[in-house]
N, C-alpha and C positions, 0 to 999 in steps of 0.2 A: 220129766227127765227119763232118756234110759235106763235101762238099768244096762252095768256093765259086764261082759259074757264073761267077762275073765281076770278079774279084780285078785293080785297078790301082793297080801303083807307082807311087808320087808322083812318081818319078824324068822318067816318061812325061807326066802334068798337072798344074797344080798345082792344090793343094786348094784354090783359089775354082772352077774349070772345074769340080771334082770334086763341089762344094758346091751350085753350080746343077744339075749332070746331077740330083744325087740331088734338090734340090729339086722336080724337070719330072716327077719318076716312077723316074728310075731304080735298079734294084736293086744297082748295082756297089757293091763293097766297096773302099775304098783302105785300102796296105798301108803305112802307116810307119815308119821307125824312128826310136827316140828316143833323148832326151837328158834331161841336169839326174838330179837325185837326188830328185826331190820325191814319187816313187810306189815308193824304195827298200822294201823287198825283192821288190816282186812285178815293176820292172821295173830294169835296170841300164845305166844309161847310156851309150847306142853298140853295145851290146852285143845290145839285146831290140829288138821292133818290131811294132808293134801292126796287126789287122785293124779296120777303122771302119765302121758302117755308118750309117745317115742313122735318126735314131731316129724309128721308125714306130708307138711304143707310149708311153704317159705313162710318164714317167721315173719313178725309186722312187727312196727312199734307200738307198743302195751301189750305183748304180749307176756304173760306169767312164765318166765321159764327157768329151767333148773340146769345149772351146769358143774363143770370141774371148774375150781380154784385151780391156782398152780402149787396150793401146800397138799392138793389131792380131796379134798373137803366140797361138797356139793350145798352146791351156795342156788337157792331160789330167788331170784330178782325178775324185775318186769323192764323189758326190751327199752331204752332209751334208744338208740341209736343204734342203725345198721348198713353196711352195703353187702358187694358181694362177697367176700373176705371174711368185714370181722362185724364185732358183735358187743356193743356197750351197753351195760344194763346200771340199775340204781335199783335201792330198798323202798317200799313207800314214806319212810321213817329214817332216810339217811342222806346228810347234807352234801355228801358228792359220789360222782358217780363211783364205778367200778373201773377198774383198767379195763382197754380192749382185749377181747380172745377174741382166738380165732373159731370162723362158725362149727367146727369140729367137735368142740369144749360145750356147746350145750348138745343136751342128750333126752331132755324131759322137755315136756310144751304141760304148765297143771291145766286142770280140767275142770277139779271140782274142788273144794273145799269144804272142811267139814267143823261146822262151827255148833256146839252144844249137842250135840248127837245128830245134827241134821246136814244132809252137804247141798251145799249152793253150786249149782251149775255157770262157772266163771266165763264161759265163752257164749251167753246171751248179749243182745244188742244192750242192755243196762251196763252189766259189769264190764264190757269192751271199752263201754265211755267212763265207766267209774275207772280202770286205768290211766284212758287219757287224761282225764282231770287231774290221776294222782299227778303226773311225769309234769301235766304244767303245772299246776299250782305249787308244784318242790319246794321251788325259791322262795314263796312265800311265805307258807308252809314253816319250812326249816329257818327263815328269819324268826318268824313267830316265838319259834320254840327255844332258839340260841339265844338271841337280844332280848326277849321279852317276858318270855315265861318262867323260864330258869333263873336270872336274877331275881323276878318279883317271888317266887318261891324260894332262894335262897333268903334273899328279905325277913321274907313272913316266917319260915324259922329263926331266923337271928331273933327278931323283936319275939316270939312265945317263948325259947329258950331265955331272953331278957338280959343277947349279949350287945 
């Protein structure tokens, strides 16, 4: 992987300074670390932390990217659906999508991932298709985990608690 020329922790600006630089032209990457469960298993909360760059190229479906909420809150999901307009995205770890924004509302395309001190380059020919699997497999996926997982876990506490 490259390395990046110009890689800044949000710790140093914050991501509106960081959101205008890259609107003006500039190429810096910001680096953040995240939170919530809603991109479980490919990010872990507190733990991982993403590379962002300012997306310079029409988005796709699977693509990793980071937007505004409408409570103001920068919300990272992977591209469900798109035209020219607007822009629907979903968590790898959440059973329905997101409301539509408009394409304006995303601002970051991530790049790299950083899992146990190491970052994984998310935009190789592997992890393009580990997206697409996440976006089809959803339905099944989040059946799994509603119907099936969570009761037998709620279960299996009830009977060791011995209610």
């Amino acid at each position: 992987m490259e390395e990046m020329d110009s890689v800044i922790e949000l710790d140093s600006i914050s991501m509106e300074i960081w959101e205008e630089m890259a609107k003006e032209g500039s190429d810096a990457v910001i680096e953040v670390n995240t939170r919530g469960v809603s991109m479980w298993p490919l990010l872990r909360s507190k733990n991982d932390g993403v590379k962002i760059i300012y997306p310079r190229r029409d988005l796709a479906v699977g693509d990793f990217v980071v937007f505004h909420r409408s409570d103001g809150t920068e919300i990272a999901h992977r591209v469900c659906w798109l035209d020219a307009q607007y822009v629907q995205t979903i968590g790898d770890n959440c059973s329905s999508k997101d409301k539509k924004i408009t394409r304006d509302k995303v601002f970051g395309l991530v790049t790299d991932v950083r899992r146990r001190g190491h970052w994984i380059h998310v935009e190789t020919p592997f992890w393009r298709f580990y997206g697409r699997f996440m976006l089809w497999s959803n339905p099944v996926r989040m059946f799994i985990r509603d119907k099936m997982y969570r009761p037998l876990r709620r279960l299996a506490r009830r009977i060791i608690k011995g209610k």
